[in-house]
C-alpha positions as a Markdown table, in Angstrom:
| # | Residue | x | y | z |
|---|---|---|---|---|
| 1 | Unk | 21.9 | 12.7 | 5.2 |
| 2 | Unk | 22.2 | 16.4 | 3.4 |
| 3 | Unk | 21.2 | 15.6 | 0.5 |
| 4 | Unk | 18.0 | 15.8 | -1.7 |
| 5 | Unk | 15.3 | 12.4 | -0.7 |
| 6 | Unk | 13.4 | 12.4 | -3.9 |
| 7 | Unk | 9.9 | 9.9 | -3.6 |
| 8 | Unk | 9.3 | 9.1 | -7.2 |
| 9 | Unk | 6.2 | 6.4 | -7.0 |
| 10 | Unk | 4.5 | 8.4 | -4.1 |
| 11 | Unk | 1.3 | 8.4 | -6.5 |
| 12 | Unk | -0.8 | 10.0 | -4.8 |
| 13 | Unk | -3.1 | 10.3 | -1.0 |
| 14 | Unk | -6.5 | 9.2 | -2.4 |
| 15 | Unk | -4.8 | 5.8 | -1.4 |
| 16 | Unk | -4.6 | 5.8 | 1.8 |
| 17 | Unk | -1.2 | 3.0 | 1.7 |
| 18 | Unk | 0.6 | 5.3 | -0.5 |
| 19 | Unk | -0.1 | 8.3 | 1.9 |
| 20 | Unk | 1.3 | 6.1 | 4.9 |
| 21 | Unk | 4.1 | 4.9 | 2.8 |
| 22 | Unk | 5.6 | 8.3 | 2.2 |
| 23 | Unk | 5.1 | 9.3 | 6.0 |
| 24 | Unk | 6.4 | 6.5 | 7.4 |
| 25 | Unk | 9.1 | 6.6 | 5.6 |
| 26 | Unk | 9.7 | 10.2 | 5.8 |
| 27 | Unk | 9.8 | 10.0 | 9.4 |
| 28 | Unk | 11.5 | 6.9 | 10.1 |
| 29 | Unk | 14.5 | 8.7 | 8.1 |
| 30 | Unk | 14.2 | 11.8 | 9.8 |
| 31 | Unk | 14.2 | 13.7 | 6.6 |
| 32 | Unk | 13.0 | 17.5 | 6.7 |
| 33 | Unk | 10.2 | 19.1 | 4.2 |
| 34 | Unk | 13.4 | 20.9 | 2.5 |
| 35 | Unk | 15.4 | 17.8 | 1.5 |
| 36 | Unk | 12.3 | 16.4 | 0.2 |
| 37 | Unk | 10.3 | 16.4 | -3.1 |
| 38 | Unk | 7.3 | 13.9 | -3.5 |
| 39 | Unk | 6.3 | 13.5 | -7.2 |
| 40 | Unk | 2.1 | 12.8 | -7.4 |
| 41 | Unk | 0.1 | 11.7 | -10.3 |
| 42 | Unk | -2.9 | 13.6 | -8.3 |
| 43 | Unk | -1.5 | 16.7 | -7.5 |
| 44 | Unk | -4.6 | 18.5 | -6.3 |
| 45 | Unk | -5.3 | 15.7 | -3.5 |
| 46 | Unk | -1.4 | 15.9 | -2.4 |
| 47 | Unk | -1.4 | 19.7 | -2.4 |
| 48 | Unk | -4.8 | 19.9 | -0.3 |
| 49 | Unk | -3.7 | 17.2 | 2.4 |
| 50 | Unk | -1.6 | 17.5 | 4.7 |
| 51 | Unk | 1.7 | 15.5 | 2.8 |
| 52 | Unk | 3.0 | 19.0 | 2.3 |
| 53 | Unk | 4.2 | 19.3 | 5.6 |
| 54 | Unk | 6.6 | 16.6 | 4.4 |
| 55 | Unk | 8.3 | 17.6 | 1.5 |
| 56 | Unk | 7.6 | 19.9 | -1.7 |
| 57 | Unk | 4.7 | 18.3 | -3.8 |
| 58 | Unk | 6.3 | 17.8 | -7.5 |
| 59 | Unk | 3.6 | 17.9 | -10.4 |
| 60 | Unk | 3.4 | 14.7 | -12.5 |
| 61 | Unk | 1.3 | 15.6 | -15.9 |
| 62 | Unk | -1.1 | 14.6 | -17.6 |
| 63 | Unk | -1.6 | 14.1 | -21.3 |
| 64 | Unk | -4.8 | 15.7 | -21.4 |
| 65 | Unk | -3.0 | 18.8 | -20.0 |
| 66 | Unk | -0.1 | 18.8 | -23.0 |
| 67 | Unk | -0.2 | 21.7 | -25.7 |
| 68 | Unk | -1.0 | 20.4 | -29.3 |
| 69 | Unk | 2.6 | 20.7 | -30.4 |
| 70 | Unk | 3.5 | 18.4 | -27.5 |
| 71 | Unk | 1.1 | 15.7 | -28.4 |
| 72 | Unk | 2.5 | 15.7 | -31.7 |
| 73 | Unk | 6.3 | 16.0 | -30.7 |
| 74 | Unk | 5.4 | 13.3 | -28.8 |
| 75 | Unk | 3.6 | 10.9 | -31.6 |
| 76 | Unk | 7.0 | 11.8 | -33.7 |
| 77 | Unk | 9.1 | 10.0 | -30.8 |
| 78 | Unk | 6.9 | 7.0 | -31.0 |
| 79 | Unk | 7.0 | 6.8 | -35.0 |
| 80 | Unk | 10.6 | 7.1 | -34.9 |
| 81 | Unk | 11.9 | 5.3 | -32.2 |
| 82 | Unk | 9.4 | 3.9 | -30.4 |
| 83 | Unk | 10.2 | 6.5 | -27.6 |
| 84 | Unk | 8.3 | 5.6 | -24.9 |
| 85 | Unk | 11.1 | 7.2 | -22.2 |
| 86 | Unk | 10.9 | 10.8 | -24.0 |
| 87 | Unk | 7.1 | 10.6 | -23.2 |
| 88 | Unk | 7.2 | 9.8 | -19.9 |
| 89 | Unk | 10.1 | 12.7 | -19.1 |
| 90 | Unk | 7.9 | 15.0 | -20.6 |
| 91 | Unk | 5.8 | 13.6 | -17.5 |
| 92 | Unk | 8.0 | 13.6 | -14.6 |
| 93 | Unk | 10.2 | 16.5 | -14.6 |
| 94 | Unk | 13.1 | 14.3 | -13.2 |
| 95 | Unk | 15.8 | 16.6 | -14.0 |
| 96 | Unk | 16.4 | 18.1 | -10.5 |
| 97 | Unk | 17.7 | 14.3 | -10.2 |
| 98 | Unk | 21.8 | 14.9 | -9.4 |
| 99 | Unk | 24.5 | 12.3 | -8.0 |
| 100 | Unk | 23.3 | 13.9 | -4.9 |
| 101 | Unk | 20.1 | 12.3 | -4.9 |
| 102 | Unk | 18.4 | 9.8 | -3.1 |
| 103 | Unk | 15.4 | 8.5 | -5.1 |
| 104 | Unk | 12.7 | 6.0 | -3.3 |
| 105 | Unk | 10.5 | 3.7 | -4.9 |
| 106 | Unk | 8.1 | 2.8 | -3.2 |
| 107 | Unk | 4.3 | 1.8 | -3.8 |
| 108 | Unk | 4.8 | -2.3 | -1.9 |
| 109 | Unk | 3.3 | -3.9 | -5.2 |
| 110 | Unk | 4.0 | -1.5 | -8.2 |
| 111 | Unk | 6.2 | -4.7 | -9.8 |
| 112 | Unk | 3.0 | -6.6 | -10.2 |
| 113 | Unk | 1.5 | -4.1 | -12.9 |
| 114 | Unk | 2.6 | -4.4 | -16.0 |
| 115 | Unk | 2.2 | -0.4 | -16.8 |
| 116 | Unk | 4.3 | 0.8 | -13.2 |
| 117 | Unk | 6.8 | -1.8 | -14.3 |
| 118 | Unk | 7.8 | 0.0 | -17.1 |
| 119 | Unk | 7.4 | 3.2 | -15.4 |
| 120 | Unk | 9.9 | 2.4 | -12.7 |
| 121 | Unk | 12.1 | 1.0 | -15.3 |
| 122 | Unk | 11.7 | 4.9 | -16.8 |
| 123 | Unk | 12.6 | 6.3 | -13.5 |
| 124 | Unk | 15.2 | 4.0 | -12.5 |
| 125 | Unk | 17.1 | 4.0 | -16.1 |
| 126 | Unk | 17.2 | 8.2 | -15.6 |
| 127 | Unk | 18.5 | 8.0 | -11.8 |
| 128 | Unk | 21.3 | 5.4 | -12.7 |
| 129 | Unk | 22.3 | 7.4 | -15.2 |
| 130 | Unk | 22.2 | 10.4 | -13.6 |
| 131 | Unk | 24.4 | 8.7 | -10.1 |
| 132 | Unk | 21.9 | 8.8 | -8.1 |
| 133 | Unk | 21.1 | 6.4 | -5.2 |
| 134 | Unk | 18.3 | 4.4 | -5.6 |
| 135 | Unk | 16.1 | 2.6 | -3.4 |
| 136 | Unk | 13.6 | 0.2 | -3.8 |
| 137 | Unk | 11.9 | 0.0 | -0.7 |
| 138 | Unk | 8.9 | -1.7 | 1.2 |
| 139 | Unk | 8.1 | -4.1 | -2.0 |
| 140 | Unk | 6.3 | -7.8 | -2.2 |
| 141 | Unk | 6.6 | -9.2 | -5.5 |
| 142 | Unk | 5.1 | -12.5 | -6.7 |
| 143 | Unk | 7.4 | -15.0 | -8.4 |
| 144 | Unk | 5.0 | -14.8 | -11.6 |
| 145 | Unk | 6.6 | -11.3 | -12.0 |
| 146 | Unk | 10.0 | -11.8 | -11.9 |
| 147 | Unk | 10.4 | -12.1 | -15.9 |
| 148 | Unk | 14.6 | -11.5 | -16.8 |
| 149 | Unk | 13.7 | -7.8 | -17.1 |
| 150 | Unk | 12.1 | -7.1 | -14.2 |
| 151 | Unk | 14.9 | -9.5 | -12.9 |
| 152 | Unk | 17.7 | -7.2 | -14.6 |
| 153 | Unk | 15.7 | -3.9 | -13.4 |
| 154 | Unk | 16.4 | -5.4 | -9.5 |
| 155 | Unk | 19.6 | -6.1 | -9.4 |
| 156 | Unk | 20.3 | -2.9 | -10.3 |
| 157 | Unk | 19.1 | -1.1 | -7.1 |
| 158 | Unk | 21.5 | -0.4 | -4.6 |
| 159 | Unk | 18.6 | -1.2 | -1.9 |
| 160 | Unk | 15.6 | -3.3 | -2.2 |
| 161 | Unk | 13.9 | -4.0 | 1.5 |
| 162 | Unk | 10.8 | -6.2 | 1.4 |
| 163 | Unk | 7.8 | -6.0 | 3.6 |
| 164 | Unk | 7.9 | -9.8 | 4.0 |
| 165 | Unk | 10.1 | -13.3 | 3.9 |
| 166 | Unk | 8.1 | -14.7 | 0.5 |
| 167 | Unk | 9.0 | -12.2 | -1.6 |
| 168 | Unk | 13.2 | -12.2 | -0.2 |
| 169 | Unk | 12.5 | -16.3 | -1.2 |
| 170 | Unk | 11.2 | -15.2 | -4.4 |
| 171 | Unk | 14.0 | -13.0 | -5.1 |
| 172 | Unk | 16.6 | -15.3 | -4.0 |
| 173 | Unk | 15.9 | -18.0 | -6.1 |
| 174 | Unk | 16.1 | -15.5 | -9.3 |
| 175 | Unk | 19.6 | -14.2 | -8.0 |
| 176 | Unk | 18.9 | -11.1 | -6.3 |
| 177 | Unk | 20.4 | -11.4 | -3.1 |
| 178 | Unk | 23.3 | -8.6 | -2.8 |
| 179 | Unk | 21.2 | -5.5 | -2.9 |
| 180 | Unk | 17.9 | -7.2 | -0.2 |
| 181 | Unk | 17.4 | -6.4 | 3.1 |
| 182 | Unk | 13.9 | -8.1 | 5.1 |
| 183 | Unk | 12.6 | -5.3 | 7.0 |
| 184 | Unk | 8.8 | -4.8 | 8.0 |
| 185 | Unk | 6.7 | -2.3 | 5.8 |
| 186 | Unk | 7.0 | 1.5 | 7.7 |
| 187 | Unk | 3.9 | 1.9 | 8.1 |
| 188 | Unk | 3.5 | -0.2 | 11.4 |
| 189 | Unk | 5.5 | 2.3 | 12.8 |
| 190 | Unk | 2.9 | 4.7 | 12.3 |
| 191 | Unk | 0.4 | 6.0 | 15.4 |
| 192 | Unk | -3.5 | 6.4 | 15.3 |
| 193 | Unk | -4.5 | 9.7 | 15.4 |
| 194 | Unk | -7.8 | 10.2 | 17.2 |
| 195 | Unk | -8.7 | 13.8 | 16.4 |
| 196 | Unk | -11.5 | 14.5 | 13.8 |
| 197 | Unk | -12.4 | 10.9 | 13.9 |
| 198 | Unk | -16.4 | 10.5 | 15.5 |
| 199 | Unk | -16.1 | 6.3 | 16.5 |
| 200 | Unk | -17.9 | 5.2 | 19.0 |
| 201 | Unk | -17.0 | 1.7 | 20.4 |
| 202 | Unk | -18.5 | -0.6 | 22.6 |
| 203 | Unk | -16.5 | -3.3 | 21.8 |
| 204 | Unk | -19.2 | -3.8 | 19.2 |
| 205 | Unk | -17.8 | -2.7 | 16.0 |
| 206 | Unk | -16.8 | -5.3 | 12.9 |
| 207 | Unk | -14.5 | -2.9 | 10.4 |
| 208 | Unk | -15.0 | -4.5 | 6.7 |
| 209 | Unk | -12.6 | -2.8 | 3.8 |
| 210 | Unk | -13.0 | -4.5 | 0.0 |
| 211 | Unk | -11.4 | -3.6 | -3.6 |
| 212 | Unk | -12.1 | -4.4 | -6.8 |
| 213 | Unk | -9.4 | -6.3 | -6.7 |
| 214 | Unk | -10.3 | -9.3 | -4.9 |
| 215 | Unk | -14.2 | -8.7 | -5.7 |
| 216 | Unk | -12.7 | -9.0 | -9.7 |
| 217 | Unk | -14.3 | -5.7 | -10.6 |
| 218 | Unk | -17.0 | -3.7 | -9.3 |
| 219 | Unk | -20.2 | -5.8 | -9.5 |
| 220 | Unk | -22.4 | -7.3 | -6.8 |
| 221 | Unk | -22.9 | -10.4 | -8.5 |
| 222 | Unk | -19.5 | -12.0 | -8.0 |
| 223 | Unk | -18.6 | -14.8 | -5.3 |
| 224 | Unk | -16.5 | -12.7 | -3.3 |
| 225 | Unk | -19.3 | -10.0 | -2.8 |
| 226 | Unk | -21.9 | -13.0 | -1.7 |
| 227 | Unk | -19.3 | -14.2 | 0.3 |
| 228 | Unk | -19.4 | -10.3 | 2.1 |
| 229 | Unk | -22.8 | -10.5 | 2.3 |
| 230 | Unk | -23.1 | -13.5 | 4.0 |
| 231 | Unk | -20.7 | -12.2 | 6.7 |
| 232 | Unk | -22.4 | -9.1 | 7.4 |
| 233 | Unk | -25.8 | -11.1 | 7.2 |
| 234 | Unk | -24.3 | -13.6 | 9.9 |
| 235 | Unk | -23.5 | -10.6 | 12.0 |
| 236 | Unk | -26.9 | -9.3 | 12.2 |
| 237 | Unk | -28.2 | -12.2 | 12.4 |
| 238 | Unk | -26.4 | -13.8 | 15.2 |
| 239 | Unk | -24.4 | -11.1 | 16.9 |
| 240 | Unk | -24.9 | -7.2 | 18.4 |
| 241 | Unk | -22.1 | -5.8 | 16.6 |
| 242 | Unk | -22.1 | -3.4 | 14.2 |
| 243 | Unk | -20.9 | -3.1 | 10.6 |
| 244 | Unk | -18.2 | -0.3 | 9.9 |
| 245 | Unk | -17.4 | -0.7 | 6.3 |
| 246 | Unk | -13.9 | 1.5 | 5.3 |
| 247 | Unk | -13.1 | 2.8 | 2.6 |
| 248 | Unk | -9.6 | 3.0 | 2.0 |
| 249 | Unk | -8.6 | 3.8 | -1.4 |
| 250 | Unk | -10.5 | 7.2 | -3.4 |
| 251 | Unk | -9.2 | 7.2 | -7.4 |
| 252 | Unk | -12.1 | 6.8 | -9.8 |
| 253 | Unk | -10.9 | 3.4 | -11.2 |
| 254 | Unk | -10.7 | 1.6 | -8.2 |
| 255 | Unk | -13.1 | 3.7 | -6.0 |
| 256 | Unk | -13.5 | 1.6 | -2.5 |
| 257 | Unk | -16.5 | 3.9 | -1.7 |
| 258 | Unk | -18.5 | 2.1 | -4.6 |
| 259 | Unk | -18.7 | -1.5 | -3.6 |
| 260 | Unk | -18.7 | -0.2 | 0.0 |
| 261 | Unk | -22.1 | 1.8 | -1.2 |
| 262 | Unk | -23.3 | -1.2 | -3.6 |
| 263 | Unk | -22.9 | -3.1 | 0.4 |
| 264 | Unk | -25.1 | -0.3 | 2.0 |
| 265 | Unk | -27.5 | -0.8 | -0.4 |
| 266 | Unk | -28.3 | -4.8 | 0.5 |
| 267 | Unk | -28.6 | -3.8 | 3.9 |
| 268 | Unk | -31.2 | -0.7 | 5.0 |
| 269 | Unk | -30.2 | -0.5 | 8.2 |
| 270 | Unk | -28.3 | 1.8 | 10.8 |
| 271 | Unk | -26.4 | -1.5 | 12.1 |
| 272 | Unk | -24.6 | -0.9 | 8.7 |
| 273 | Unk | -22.7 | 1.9 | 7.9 |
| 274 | Unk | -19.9 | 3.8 | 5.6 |
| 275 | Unk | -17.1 | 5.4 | 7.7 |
| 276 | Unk | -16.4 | 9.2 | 5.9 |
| 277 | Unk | -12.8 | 8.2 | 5.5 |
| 278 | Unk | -12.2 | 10.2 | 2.7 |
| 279 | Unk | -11.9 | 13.3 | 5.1 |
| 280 | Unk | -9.7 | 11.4 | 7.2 |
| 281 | Unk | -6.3 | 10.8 | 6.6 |
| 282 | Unk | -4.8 | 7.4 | 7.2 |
| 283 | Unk | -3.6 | 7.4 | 10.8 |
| 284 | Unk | -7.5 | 8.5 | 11.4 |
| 285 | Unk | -8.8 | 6.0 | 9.7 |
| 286 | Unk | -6.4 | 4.2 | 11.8 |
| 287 | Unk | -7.6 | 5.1 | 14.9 |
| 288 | Unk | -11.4 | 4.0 | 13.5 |
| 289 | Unk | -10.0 | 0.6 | 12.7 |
| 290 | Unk | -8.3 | 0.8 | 16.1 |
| 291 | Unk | -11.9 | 0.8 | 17.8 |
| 292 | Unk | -13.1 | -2.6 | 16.4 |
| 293 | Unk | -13.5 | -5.7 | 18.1 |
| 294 | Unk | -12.6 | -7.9 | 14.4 |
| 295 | Unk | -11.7 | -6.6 | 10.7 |
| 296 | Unk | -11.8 | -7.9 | 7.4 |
| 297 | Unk | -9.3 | -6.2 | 5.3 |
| 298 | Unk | -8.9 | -6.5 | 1.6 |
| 299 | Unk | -6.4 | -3.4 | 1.2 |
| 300 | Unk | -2.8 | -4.4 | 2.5 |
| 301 | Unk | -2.2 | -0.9 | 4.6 |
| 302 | Unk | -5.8 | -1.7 | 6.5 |
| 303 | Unk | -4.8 | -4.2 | 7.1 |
| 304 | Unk | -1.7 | -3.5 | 8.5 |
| 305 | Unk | -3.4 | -1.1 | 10.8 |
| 306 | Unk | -5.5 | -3.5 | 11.9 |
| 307 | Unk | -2.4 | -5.5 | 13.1 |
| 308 | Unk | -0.7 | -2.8 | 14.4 |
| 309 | Unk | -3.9 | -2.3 | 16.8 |
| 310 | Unk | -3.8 | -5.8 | 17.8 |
| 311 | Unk | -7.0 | -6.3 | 16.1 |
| 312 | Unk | -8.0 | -10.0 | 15.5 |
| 313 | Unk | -7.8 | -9.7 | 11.7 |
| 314 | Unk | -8.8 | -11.8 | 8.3 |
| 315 | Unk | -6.5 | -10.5 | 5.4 |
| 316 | Unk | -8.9 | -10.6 | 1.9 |
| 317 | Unk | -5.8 | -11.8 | 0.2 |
| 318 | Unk | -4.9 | -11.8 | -3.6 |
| 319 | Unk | -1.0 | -11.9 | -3.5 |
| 320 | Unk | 1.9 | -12.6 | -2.2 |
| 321 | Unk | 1.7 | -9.8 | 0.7 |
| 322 | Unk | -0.9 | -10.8 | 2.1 |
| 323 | Unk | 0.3 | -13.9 | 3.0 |
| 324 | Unk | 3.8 | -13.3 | 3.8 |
| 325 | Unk | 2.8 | -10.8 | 6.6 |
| 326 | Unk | 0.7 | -12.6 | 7.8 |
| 327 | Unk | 3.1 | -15.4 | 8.6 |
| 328 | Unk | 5.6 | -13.1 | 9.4 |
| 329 | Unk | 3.5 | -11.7 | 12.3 |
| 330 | Unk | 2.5 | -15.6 | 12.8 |
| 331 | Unk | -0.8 | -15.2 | 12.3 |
| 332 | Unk | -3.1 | -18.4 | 11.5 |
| 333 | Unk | -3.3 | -18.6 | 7.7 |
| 334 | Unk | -6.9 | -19.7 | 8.3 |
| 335 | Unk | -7.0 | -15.5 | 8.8 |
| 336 | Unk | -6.1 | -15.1 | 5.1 |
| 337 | Unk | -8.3 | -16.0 | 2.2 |
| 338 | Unk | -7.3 | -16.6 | -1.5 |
| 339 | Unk | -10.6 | -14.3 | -2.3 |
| 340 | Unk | -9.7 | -14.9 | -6.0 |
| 341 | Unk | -10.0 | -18.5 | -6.0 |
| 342 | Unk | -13.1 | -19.1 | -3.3 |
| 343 | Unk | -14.8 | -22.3 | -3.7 |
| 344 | Unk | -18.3 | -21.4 | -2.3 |
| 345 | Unk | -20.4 | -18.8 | -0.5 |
| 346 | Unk | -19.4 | -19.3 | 3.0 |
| 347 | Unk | -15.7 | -19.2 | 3.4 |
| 348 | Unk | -15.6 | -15.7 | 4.7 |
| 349 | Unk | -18.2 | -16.3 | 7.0 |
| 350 | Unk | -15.4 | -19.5 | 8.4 |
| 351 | Unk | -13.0 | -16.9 | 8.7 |
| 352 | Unk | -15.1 | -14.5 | 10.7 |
| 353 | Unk | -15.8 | -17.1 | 13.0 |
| 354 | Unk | -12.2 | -18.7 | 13.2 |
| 355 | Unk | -11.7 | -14.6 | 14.6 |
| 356 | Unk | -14.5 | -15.2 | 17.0 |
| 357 | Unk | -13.4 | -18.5 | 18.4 |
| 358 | Unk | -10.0 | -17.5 | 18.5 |
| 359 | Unk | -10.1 | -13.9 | 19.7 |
| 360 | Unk | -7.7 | -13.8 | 22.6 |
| 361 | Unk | -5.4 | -16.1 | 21.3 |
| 362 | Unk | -5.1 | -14.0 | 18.3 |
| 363 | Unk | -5.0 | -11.0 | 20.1 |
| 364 | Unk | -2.6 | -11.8 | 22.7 |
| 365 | Unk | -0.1 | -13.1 | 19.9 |
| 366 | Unk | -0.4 | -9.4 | 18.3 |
| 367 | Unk | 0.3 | -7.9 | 21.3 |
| 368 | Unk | 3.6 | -10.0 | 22.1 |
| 369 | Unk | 4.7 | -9.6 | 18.5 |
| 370 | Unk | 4.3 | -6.2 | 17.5 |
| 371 | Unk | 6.9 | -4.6 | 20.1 |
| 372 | Unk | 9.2 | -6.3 | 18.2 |
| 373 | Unk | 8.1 | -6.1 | 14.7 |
| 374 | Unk | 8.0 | -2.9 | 15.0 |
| 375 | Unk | 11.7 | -2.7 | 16.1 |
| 376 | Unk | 12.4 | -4.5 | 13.0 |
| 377 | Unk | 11.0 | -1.8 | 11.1 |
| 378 | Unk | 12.4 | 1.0 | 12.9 |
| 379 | Unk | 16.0 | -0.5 | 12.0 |
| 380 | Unk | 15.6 | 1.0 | 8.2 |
| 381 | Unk | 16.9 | 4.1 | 9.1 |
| 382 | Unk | 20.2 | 2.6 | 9.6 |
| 383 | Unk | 20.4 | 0.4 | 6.7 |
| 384 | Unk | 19.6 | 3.3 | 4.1 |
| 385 | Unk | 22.0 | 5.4 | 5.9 |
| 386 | Unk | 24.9 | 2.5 | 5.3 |
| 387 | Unk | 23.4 | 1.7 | 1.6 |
| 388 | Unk | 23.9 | 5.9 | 0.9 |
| 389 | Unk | 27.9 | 5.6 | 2.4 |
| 390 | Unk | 28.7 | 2.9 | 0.9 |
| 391 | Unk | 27.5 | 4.6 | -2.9 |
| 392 | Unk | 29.3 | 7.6 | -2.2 |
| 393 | Unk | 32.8 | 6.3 | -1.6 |
């Protein structure tokens, strides 16, 4: 496809799923650094990565960084008309968007904030407008979400793929059936890269990734982080491996690094430890999952590389992802935990030893699946391909 592939939601690599969301899919389409512009809300991060091997690295400001007069041009539009679009184009400089555009939305769960809702109602309004083909792609959204605008805002696509068969349930029972394609997220096609990463294995390492999102903030007091701590406390206590915990997302607000640190802290000793993913990209950190003998994933694209190493894995869930891959891949759902609704201090714990009593099983399922899944995945190429014909006639 000649034509300009513009990646509107890439957001930015300090996460590490947004980073394998725009490479995946950059690759799987076989698009070239010159077709390509990637907008990024952290422009610095982008620019210093390697992402700009994949396409030209568009600046998203800030509104710290507007002059005076644009601040107030901008309060005028919201006393006036309430013009919350003319802010956000002072933003995204969107007007390289032509009918010759293909623009990607991607992100997997951007429809279950309330703010990126409106901004990909922003970016989608201007792209329709403008002709251009647009492409929801990779998403999981929870029925709770699906309100009539979001609804309206969907139908409008002339592609949505989701990662998993909930969220095409979810979307079928509100209508939206004409524009949606099931295909795997991208990013299973992607490979570990072993270079730069120092992991030593003896088939002795537990990998351990947690958010604020399913600890419900930042604190070490909650149930989810006792729950944690009883895991790693059970694997001192009553195994030989040893703890990797892995970061996997870097932006102040939602820092992985802190709770992963506020972890360290309970347990003084070298057993324990923080892998440096920051300085590795995500198919490094990748290849350090790929060197554990279980993993305990609260971020969807850990998780996913977990499963794409055949990795006997418990999903941290919080959403409708989490669980829909999971049974798509046919994994157990006693390897996914509702970590915003646990009961008591020891359901982790379960899970780690439902991994440990099931290990080959588990294992051996991931490693007949994933040849296929993976084929599943691959087959996007094609379907954006007919999608972009089929617009154009």
């Amino acid at each position: 496809m000649r034509n300009k592939h513009v990646f509107a939601t890439h957001m930015g690599v300090g996460n590490r799923g947004c980073e394998a969301l725009t490479k995946s899919l950059c690759s799987l389409l076989g698009l070239s650094a010159e077709q390509t512009e990637i907008y990024s809300k952290y422009y610095k991060e982008d620019v210093e990565s390697d992402l700009k091997a994949y396409g030209k690295i568009i600046k998203i400001n800030h509104w710290d960084e507007f002059s005076v007069w644009k601040k107030i041009a901008c309060k005028i539009f919201l006393t006036v008309n309430g013009g919350k679009h003319q802010i956000e184009l002072m933003k995204y400089d969107l007007t390289g968007i032509t009918s010759d555009s293909v623009v990607y939305m991607t992100g997997g769960d951007l429809y279950c904030y309330e703010e990126t809702v409106k901004l990909m109602g922003f970016i989608q309004d201007y792209s329709v407008q403008h002709k251009a083909t647009v492409m929801l792609i990779g998403c999981s959204i929870d029925e709770t979400f699906l309100t009539e605008k979001v609804v309206d805002d969907l139908k409008r696509y002339d592609l949505i793929t989701v990662r998993e068969s909930m969220t095409a349930e979810n979307l079928r029972k509100h209508g939206i059936t004409r524009n949606v394609v099931l295909i795997p997220d991208s990013a299973f096609t992607l490979s570990p890269q072993p270079d730069g990463v120092d992991v030593q294995s003896n088939d002795d390492l537990v990998g351990i990734n947690i958010s604020k999102y399913v600890n419900n903030g930042e604190g070490d007091d909650t149930l989810f982080f006792r729950n944690i701590e009883k895991v790693i406390d059970y694997i001192l206590h009553n195994t030989g491996y040893r703890v990797m915990l892995v970061p996997h997302v870097f932006w102040e607000d939602q820092d992985d690094r802190k709770l992963a640190c506020a972890l360290k802290r309970k347990f003084i000793t070298e057993r324990v430890f923080i892998l440096d993913s920051e300085r590795l990209n995500y198919c490094q950190i990748r290849y350090a999952i790929s060197k554990c003998k279980y993993f305990m994933g609260a971020r969807t694209h850990s998780v996913i590389s977990s499963y794409s190493e055949c990795v006997p894995t418990v999903a941290l869930g919080y959403s409708v992802k989490s669980v829909g891959i999971a049974k798509d891949l046919g994994m157990s759902m006693e390897t996914v935990v509702d970590c915003r609704n646990l009961k008591n201090e020891d359901e982790l714990v379960r899970a780690f030893m439902y991994l440990e009593n099931n290990e080959k099983e588990i294992r051996n399922m991931l490693t007949r699946r994933l040849p296929s899944y993976v084929e599943e995945a691959k087959c996007l190429k094609k379907v954006v391909e007919k999608i972009y014909e089929k617009c154009k006639k």
